[in-house]
N, C-alpha and C positions, 0 to 999 in steps of 0.2 A: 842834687837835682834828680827825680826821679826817670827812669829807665819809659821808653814809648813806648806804648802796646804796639803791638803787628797783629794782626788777624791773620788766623791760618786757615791757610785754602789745603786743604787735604788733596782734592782733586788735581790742581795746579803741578803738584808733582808728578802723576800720571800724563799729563800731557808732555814736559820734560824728557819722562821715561820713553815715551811716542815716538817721539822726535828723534829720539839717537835710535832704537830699531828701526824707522826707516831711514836714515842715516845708512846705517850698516848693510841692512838687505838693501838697498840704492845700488852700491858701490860696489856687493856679491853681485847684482845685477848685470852690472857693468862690467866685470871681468870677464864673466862668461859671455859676453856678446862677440860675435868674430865677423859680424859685418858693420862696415864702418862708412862714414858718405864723405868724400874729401870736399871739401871749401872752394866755390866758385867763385870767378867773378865773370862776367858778360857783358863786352864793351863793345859798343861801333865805333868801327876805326875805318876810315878812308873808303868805303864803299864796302868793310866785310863785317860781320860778326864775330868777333875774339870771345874765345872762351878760355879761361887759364882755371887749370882744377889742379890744386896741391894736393903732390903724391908723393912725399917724403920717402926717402931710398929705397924707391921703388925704379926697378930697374925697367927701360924701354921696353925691353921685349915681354913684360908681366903688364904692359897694359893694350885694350882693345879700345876699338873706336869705331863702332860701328854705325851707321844709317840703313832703318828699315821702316816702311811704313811712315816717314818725315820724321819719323823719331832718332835724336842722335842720343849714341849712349856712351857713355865713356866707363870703360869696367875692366878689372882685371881681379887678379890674387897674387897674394906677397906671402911665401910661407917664410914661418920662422929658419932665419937660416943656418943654426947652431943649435940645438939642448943644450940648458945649464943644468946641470946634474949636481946637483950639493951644493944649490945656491939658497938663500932664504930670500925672498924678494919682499920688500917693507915695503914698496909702491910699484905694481908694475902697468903704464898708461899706454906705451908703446903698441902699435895695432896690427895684427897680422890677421890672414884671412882674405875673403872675397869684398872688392868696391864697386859700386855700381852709380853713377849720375845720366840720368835720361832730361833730356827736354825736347819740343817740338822746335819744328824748323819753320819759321816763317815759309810758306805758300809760296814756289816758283826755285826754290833754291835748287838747282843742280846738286845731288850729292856727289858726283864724279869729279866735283874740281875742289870739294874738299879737303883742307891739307892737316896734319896736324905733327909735332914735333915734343918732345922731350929737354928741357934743359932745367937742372937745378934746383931738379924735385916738383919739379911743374909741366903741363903736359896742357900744351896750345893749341887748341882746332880753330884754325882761320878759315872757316862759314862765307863764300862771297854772296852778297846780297843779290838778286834779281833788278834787273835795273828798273826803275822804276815805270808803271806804264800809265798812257797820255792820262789826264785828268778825264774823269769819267762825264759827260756831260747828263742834265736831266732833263729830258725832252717829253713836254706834255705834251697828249692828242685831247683835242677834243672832238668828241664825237657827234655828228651832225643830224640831223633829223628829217626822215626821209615821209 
């Protein structure tokens, strides 16, 4: 039985070649990056706003938590805590450097009651809501003709 023709795409391997250089430069990209944004979540619990931002061994007193402007920020820096000197590293993903996550604060929030805490690589700002106020009413005038 005779052999199938294939039609050859000359260009088709240029594309190929494409793909693994940015591959590569991607990933040169990425090692050289030293700022990094940790993984939130932001939940209503009980009357407050929970924010949990994962910050893997990162120790308590390397992160901030500031309110300025209804903006809250949660930032700090993790330096490397050792040099490995005559090491060859085949992958290194692990992140050192300056973290920064901002968001706004809902309208009326007290920054001063505030709380936020450190446990297990996680760093909690319990946010208390503003209580809520009366239901707004809409009251039409109409205007009368003199």
């Amino acid at each position: 039985m005779p052999g199938a023709m294939t039609r050859w795409e000359p260009f088709a391997e240029l594309g190929e070649l494409r793909s693994r250089f940015d591959r590569i430069f991607g990933e040169l990209a990425e090692s050289r990056e030293s700022v990094w944004r940790p993984a939130i979540d932001v939940v209503r619990d009980d009357g407050n706003l929970v924010i949990r931002a994962d910050v893997p061994g990162i120790k308590p007193e390397e992160v901030k938590v500031e309110v300025e402007d209804g903006i809250l920020t949660v930032s700090g820096e993790h330096a490397e805590s050792k040099e490995e000197k005559g090491k060859s590293f085949l992958r290194r993903e692990r992140r050192y450097g300056s973290f920064s996550r901002s968001m706004a604060l809902p309208e009326g929030v007290d920054a001063k009651k505030i709380k936020a805490q450190t446990r297990n690589g996680v760093v909690e700002v319990t946010i208390p809501l503003p209580k809520k106020p009366e239901k707004k009413q809409k009251i039409q005038i109409k205007p009368s003709a003199t």
